[in-house]
C-alpha positions in Angstrom: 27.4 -25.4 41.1 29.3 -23.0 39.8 29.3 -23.8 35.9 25.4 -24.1 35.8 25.3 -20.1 37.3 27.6 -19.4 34.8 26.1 -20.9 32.2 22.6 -19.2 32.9 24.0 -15.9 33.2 25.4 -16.2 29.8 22.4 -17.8 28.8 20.6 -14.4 30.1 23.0 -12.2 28.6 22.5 -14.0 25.0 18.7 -12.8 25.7 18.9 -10.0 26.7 21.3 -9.1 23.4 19.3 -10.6 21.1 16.4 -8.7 21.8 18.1 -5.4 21.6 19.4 -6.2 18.7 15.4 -7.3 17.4 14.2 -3.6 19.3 16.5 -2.0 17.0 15.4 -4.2 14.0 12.1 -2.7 14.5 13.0 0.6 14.0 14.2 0.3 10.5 12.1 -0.1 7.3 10.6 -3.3 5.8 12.2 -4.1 2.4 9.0 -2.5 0.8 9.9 0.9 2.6 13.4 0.3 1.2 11.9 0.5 -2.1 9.4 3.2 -1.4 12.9 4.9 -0.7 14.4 4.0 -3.6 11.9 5.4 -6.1 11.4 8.5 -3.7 14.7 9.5 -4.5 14.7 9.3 -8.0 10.8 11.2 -8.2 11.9 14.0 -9.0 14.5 12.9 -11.4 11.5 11.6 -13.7 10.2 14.8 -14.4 14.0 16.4 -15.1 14.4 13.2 -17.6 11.1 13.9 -19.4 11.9 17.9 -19.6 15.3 17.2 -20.9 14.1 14.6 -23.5 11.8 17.2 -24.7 14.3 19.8 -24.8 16.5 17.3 -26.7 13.8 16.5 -28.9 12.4 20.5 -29.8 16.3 21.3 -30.6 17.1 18.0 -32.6 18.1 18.4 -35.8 19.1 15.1 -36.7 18.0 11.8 -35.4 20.5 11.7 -32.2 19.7 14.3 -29.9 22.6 16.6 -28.4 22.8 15.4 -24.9 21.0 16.9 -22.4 22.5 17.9 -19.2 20.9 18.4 -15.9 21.9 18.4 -12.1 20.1 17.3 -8.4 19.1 19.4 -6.1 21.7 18.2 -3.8 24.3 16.5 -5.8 25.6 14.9 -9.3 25.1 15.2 -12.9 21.8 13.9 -15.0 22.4 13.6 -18.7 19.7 12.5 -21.4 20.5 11.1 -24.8 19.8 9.6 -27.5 17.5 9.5 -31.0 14.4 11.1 -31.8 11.4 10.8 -35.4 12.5 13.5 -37.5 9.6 14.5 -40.4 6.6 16.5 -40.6 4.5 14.2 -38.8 2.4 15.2 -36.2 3.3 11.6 -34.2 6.8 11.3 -33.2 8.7 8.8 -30.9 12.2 9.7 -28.7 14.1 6.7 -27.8 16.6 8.2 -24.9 19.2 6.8 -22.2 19.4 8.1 -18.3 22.4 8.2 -17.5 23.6 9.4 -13.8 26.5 10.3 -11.8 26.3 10.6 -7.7 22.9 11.9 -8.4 20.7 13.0 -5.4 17.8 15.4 -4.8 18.8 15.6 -0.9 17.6 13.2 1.7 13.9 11.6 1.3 11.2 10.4 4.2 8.6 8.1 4.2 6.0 10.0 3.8 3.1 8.6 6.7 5.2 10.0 9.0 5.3 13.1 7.6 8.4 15.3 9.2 9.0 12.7 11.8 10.4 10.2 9.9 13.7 9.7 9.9 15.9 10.8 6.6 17.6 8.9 4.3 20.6 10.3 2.4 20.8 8.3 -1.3 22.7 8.7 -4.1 22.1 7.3 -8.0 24.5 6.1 -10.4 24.2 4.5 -13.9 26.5 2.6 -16.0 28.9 4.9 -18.1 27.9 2.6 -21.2 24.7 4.1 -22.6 23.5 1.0 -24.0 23.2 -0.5 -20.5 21.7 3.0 -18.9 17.8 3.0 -17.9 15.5 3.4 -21.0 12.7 6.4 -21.6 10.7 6.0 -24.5 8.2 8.3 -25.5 5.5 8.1 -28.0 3.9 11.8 -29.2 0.3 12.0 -30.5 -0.4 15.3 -32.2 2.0 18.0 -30.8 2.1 20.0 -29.9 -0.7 19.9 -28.5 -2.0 16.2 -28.3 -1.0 13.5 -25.9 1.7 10.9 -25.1 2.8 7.4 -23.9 5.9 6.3 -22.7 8.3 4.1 -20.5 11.2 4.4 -18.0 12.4 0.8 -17.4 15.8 -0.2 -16.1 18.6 0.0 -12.6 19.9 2.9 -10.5 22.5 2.0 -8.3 22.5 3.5 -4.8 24.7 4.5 -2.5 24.4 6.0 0.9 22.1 5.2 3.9 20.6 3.0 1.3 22.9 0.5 -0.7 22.4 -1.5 -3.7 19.8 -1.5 -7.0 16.5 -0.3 -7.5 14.9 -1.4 -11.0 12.1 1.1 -12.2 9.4 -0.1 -14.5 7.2 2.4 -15.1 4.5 3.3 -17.7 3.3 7.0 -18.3 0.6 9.1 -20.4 -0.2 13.0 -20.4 -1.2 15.8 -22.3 0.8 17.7 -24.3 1.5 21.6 -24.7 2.8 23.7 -26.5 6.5 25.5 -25.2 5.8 28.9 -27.1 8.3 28.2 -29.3 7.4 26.3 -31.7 7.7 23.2 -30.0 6.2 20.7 -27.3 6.9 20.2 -23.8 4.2 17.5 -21.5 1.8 19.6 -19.5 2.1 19.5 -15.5 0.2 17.9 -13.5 -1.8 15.6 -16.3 1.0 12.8 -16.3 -0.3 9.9 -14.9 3.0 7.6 -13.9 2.6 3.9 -12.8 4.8 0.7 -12.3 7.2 -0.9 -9.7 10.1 -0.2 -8.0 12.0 -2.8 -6.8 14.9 -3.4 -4.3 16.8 -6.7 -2.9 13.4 -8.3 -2.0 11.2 -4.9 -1.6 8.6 -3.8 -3.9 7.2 -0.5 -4.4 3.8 0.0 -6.4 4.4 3.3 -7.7 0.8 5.9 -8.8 1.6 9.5 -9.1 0.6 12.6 -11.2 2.8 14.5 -11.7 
């Protein structure tokens, strides 16, 4: 009589730790929040890549660009290169590598909860080989003043509270303006950015303006 007590109670206590282990499961994020994440953390880093490939491109004076070094908020290094149209055409294209190192803008939320969700601390890294980092191309129409096209495809690695890849593929158009200089920078708030982010088995539909 004995055994089958024993047995129940382990049965019970199997139960009971299972489903504390599924009540915390339901507290963390879906694989498409993972990914919602993932490209949260690199948002901002978008708009640093495209000023710094326009800052490349306005001070080029050869077809590689002098690379272009930025920081995050938070931590690490962002650095832009690569090759640029030279000529006296108004239409130029940029061809340019993102390259990262421990990268992070500080911790992100999902936004629908607003302030009460909780905060993930990420990091971004790149390969050191340029040829494998993410690619941003950009096509110019007209600068200084005219409009442009572009891409940012390719994988961040993370580290952190989140762990793994997130592949960006992500297509963008704006207006252009001039810098005062005599050259051309994109003007804020008219770049329209769409594409994916995806992580493990997560995707993120991504529709900003920035």
């Amino acid at each position: 009589m004995n055994r089958p007590t024993s047995l129940l109670a382990v049965l019970g206590l199997t139960t009971f730790l299972a489903a504390g282990v599924l009540g915390c499961g339901s507290d963390n994020v879906s694989s498409d929040e993972q990914a919602e994440l993932a490209y949260l953390g690199l948002d901002q880093a978008v708009e640093k890549s495209l000023a710094l490939g326009f800052a490349g491109f306005n001070t080029a004076s050869s077809a590689n660009i002098s690379a272009q070094n930025g920081t995050g908020a938070a931590t690490g290094a962002l650095i832009v290169t690569g090759q640029v149209d030279q000529g006296s055409s108004s239409n130029k294209g940029m061809r340019l590598r993102v390259g990262m190192t421990d990268y992070s803008d500080g911790p992100v939320r999902l936004p629908e909860d607003g302030d009460k969700s909780t905060p993930y601390s990420i990091s971004y890294a790149t390969s050191t080989d340029t040829t494998a980092q993410p690619e941003l191309t950009l096509s110019l129409r007209n600068f200084p003043t005219g409009t442009f096209t572009g891409t940012l495809i390719g994988a961040f690695h993370m580290q952190g509270e989140l762990e793994g890849d997130v592949a960006l593929d992500l297509t963008m158009s704006g207006e252009l303006e001039s810098d005062g200089s005599g050259g051309t920078r994109r003007k804020a708030g008219t770049t329209h950015v769409t594409g994916t982010a995806v992580s493990g088995e997560g995707e993120y539909h991504v529709d900003v303006t920035i």
